[in-house]
C-alpha positions in Angstrom: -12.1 -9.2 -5.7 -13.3 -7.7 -2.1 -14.2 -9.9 0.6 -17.9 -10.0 1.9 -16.6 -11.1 5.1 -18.9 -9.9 8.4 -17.0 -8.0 11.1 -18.6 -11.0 13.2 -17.0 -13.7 11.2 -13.5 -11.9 12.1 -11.3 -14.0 14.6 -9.5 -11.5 16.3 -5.9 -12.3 17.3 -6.0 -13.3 20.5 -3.2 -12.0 23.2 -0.8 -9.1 23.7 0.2 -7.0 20.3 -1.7 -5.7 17.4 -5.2 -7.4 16.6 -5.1 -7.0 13.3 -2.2 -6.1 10.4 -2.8 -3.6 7.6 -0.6 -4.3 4.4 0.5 -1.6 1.8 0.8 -3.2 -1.6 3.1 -1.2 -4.1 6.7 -0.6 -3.2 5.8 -2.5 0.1 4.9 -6.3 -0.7 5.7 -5.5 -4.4 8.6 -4.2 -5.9 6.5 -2.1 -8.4 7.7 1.8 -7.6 9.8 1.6 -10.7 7.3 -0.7 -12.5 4.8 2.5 -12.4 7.1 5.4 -13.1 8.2 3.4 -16.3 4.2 3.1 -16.9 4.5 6.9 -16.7 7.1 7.7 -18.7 6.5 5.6 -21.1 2.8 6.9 -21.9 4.2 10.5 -21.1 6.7 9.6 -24.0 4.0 8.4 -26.1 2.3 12.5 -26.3 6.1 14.1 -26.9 7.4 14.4 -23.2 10.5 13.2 -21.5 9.8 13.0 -17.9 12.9 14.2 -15.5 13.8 11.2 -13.2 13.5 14.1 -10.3 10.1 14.0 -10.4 10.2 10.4 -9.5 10.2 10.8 -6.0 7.0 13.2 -6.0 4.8 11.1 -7.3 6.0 8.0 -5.4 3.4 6.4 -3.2 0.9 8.6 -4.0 -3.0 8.4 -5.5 -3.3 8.7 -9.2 -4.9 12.2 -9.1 -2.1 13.1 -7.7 0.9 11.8 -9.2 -0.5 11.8 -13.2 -1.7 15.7 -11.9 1.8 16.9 -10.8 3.2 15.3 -14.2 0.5 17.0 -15.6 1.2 20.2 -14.3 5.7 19.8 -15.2 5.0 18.7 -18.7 1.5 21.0 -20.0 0.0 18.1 -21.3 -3.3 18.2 -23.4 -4.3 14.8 -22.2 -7.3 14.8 -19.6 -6.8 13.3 -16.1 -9.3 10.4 -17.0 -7.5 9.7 -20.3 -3.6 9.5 -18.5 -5.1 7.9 -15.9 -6.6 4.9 -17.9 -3.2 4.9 -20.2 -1.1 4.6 -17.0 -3.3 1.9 -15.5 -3.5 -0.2 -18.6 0.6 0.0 -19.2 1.3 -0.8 -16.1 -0.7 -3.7 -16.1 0.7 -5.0 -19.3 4.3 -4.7 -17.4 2.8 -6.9 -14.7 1.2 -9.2 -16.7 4.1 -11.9 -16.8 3.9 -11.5 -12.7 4.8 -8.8 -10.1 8.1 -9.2 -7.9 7.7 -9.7 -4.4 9.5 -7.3 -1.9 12.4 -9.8 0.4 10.5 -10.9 3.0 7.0 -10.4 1.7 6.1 -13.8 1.4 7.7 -15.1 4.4 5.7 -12.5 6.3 2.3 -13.1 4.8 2.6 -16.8 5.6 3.6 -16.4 8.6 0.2 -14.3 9.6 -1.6 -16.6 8.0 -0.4 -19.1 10.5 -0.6 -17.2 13.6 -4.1 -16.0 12.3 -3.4 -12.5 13.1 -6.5 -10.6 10.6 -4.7 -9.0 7.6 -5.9 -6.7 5.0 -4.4 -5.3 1.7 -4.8 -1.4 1.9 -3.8 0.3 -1.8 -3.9 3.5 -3.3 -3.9 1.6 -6.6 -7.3 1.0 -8.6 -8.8 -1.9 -8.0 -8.2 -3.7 -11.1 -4.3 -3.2 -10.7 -4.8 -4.9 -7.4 -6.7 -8.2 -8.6 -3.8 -8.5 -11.2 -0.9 -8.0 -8.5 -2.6 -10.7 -6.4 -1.8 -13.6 -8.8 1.5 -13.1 -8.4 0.7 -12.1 -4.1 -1.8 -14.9 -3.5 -5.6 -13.4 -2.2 -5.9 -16.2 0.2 -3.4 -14.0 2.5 -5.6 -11.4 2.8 -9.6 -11.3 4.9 -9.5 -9.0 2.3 -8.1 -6.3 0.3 -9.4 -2.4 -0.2 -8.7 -0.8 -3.6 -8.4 3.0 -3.8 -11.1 3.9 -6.3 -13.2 2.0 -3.1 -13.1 4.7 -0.9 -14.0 8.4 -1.6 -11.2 9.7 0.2 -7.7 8.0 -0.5 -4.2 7.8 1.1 -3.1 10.6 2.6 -6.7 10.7 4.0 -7.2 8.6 7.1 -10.2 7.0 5.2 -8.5 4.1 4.2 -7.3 2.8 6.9 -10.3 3.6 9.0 -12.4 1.5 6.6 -10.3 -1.6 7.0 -10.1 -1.6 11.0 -13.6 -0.8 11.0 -14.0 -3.7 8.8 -12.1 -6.0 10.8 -14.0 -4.7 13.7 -10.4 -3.6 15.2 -9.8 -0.1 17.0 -7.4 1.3 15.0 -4.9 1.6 17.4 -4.8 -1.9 17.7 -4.0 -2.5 14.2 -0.2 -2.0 12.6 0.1 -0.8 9.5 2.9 -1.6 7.2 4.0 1.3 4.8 6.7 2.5 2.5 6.0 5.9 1.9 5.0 8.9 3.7 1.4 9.4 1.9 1.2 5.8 3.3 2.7 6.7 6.9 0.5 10.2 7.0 -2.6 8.2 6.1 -2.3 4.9 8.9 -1.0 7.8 11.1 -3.7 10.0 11.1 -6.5 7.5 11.8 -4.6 6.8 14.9 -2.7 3.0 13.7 0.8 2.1 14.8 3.2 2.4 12.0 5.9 0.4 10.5 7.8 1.7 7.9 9.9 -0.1 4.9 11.1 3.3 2.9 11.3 2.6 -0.7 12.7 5.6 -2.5 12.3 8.5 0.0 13.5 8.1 3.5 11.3 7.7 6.6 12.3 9.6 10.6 10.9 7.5 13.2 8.6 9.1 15.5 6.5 8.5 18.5 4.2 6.0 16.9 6.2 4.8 14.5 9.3 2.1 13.9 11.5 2.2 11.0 12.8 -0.7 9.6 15.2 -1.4 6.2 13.3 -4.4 4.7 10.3 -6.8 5.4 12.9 -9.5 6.2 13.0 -7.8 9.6 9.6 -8.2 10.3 8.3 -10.8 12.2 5.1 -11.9 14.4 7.0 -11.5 17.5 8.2 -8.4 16.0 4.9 -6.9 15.3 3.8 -8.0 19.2 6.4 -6.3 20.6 5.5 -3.1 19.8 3.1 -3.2 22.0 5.5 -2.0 24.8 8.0 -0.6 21.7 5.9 2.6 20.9 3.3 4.2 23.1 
């Protein structure tokens, strides 16, 4: 569930580096970017169609409106938005329900914010109900709390996301780093003005001014994540 949690009550990290860290969730702490396209083909193979595996990396990372449109689009579906969207959702959470692989790292990482108190929200594109499953497998007490995307009217690759949370954490957001995997992820932290770290899953990541490129979580550290402080400006 989401956190009532006043910006007031918020102990902001005290000391050089980022006050607060913003957390993707799928294909960043959880190893679920082929957990959802087998969601997707499976209920695509349920109407009749056979999705190409080239249309994987389109619909990677991205809001549901958008990935179920684009397959949408490729295959001439009958099936309604709402309807695929719901299928997809419920499949996927039937392939997570025995518990969702953690990205290397993940866990190490979490903990150790915890410990150094650094603030840390979970910022998804997924639906909120996908995200309370994930977190029994993630543990909720890692998060001050965690933003669905059917929670915000705009979603990833709208800055809206990530505005909310710093807002929420009462953090400007270019004192927050955000932790991504994809490029809807990296174009939405990005444009509300955050510093970026990005994992790449399945499509590769440039860095840029603004942004550090790393192969896996298990590089990441709380040093790490002060340091760029002086590492991108």
């Amino acid at each position: 569930m989401t956190s009532s949690i006043p910006v007031a009550a918020t102990r902001m990290a005290q000391g050089p580096g980022p006050q607060a860290v913003l957390l993707d969730l799928d294909g960043t702490l959880v190893d679920t970017e082929g957990i959802w396209w087998a969601a997707e083909a499976q209920v695509f193979a349920d109407l009749g169609h056979v999705l190409d595996e080239a249309h994987r990396t389109v619909v990677v990372g991205g809001p549901m409106t958008r990935s179920v449109g684009h397959l949408m689009a490729v295959t001439g579906t009958t099936a309604t938005l709402a309807e695929l969207t719901l299928a997809i959702n419920s499949r996927f959470q039937e392939l997570i329900a025995r518990g969702a692989p953690l990205m290397p790292g993940a866990r190490r990482l979490l903990t150790e914010l915890s410990a150094h108190g650094l603030p840390t929200a979970l910022v998804s594109a997924s639906h909120r109900s996908t995200i309370d499953a994930m977190l029994r497998s993630l543990g909720h007490e890692h998060f001050t709390f965690t933003l669905a995307g059917d929670e915000v009217a705009r979603t990833k690759p709208h800055p809206e996301p990530y505005l909310t949370a710093a807002a929420r954490l009462g953090a400007a957001p270019a004192d927050c780093v955000v932790i991504e995997d994809t490029l809807t992820g990296v174009a939405s932290a990005e444009a509300a003005g955050c510093r970026v770290v990005a994992v790449p899953s399945l499509v590769p990541i440039e860095p840029a001014p603004g942004r550090t490129v790393v192969r896996s979580l298990e590089e990441l550290s709380v040093p790490f994540l002060r340091s760029l402080n002086t590492r991108i400006h």
